[in-house]
matplotlib code that plots the C-alpha trace (Angstrom):
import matplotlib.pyplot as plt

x = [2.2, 4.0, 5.1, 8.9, 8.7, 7.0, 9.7, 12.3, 10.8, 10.2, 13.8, 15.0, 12.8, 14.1, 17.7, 16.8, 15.6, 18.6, 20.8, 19.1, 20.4, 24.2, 26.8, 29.5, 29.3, 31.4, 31.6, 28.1, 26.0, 27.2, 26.2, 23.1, 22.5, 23.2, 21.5, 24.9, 26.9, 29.5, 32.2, 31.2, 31.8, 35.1, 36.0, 34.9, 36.2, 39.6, 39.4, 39.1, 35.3, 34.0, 36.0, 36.9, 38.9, 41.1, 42.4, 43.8, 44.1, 41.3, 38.0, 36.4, 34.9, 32.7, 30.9, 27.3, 27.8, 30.7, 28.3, 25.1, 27.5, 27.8, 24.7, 23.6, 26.3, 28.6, 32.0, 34.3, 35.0, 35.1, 36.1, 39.2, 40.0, 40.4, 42.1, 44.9, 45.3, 45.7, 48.3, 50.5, 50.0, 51.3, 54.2, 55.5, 55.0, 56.9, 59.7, 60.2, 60.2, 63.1, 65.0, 64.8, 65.6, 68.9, 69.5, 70.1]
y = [161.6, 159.9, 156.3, 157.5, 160.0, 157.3, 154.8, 157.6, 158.4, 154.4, 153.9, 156.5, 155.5, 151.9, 153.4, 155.2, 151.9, 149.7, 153.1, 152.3, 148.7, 149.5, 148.8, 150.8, 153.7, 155.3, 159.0, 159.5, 157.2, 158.2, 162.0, 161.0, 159.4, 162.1, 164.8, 166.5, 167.1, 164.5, 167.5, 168.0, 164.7, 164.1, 167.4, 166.2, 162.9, 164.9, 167.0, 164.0, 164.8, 161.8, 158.4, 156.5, 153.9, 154.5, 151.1, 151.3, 154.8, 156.2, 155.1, 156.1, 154.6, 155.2, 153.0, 153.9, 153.9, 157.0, 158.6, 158.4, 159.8, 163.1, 163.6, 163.5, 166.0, 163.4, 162.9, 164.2, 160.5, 157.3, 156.5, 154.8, 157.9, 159.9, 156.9, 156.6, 160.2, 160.7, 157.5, 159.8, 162.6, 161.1, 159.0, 161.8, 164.2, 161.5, 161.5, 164.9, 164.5, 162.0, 164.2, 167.1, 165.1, 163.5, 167.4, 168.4]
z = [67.3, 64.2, 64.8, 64.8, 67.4, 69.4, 68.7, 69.9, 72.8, 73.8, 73.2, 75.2, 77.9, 77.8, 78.1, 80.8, 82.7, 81.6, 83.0, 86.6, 86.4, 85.5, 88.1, 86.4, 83.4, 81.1, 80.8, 78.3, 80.1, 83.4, 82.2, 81.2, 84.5, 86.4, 83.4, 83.5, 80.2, 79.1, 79.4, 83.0, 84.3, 82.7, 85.0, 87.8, 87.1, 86.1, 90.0, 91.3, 92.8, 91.3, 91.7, 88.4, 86.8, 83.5, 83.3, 79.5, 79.6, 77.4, 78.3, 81.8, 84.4, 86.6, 89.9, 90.5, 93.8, 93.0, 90.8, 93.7, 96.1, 93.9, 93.5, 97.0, 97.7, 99.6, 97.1, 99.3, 99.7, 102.2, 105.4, 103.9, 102.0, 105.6, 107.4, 104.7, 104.6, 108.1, 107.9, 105.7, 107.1, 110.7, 108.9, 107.4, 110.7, 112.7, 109.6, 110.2, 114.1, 113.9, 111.0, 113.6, 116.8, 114.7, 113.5, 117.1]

ax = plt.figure().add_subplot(projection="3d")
ax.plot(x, y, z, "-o")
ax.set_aspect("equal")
plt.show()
């Protein structure tokens, strides 16, 4: 094996290990971490299956915590996510409740 496929091949490796130690990634490295395609992610991201964070608009990202949950088949999302939809759900059921009892 010639020196610079070995230096490839030990760069990528150290990547890999500096991936596992990341608390939040952007679109390519969270791709890589998952050995999905860049494109992929940013759909799921886009679906809203994966959690993310745009905060100037352009660049992505992602939690590893959002990005384990995918994998192990659990982004449907949290226990905060169900409480705060139920919360609208029942606010806007009672809204409509009062609208029909004042309609009558």
């Amino acid at each position: 094996m010639e020196s610079t496929e070995l230096r490839k091949i030990i760069k990528e490796e150290l990547n890999n290990i500096a991936l596992s130690f990341r608390e939040v990634f952007n679109i390519e490295d969270g791709a890589t971490y998952l050995n999905i395609t860049p494109d992929y992610l940013r759909k799921l991201c886009k679906k809203g299956v994966i959690k993310n964070n745009q905060p100037n608009g352009k660049i992505i990202y992602i939690h590893r915590n959002d990005l384990i949950s995918y994998a192990m088949g659990k982004a449907e999302g949290t226990v905060g996510d169900a409480t705060k939809l139920a919360d609208e759900y029942l606010l806007k059921k009672h809204i409509t409740d009062i609208k029909k009892i004042k309609s009558t």
